[in-house]
Structure formats: C-alpha cells, structure tokens
C-alpha positions, -999 to +999 in steps of 0.1 A: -483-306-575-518-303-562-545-331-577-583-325-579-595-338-547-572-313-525-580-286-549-618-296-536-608-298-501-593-265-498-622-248-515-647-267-492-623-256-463-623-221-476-666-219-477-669-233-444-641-208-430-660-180-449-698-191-436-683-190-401-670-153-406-704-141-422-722-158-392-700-146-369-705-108-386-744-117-378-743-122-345-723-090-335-745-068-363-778-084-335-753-082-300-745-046-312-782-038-322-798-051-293-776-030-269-778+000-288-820-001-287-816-012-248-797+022-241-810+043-269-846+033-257-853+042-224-829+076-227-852+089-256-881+078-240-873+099-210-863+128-238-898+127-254-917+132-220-895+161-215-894+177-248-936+173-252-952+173-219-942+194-185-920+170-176-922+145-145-920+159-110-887+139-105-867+162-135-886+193-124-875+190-087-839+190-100-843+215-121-855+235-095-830+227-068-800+231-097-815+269-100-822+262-138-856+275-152-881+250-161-883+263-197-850+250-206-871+217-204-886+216-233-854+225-257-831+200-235-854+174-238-859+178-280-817+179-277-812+146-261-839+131-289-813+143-313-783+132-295-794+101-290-802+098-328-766+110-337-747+090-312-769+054-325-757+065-358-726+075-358-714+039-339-735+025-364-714-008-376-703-016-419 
C-alpha cells in the first residue's frame, strides 16, 4: 500500500529523471550540430569556389595532372553543394 508522500516522491523522481533525459537530448541535438556545420562548412565552401569561379590553382593543377578537363569543374563543384546538403540531411537527428 503506497501513502501520499511516496506517491510524491516517485513523481518528483520521475520529473527529475525526465529533465535529465530532455537535457541530455539537448546537448547531443548541439554536439551533433556543431560537428555537422564544422565538416559541412569548409567542404561547401570549397564547392562554391569551384562551382562559381575558375577554381583555385591548387584543384586545377590536379585536375590537370589527373587528365580530367577543367570543365568538369564547374558541374563537380555545384554536385558536392548538393551532396553536402543531402548527406547533413539525411543524418539529420528526431
């Protein structure tokens, strides 16, 4: 037979258990966020100067030496923005 005051404590027990799982879900919703922006970031950025200019002398070099034309450039670089779109989404967490 339960009495009032541990019918209290278990439902005080219960919130406290339940603020600790939604603060928990909050801090891996910002861990995973921040990560994704640190490695979705830099890799886009390096997509858009591909995709929308004539691409640094670094990437054309390469291209160059790998035998590709430099007009593939352009359509790999707006590919990447898009890949790197899809893949932050698709991870994307509840």
């Amino acid at each position: 037979m339960q009495t009032f005051a541990s019918t209290s404590v278990d439902a005080a027990i219960q919130a406290q258990v339940q603020n600790s799982v939604v603060k928990s879900q909050r801090r891996n919703k910002i861990i995973y966020w921040t990560l994704t922006l640190v490695m979705f970031l830099p890799a886009t950025a390096g997509a858009v100067v591909e995709a929308f200019t004539h691409g640094p002398a670094s990437i054309v070099k390469i291209m160059i030496a790998l035998g590709y034309p430099l007009y593939l450039m352009k359509p790999l670089g707006v590919a990447k923005i898009f890949g790197g779109i899809a893949t932050s989404r698709a991870s994307c967490p509840g």
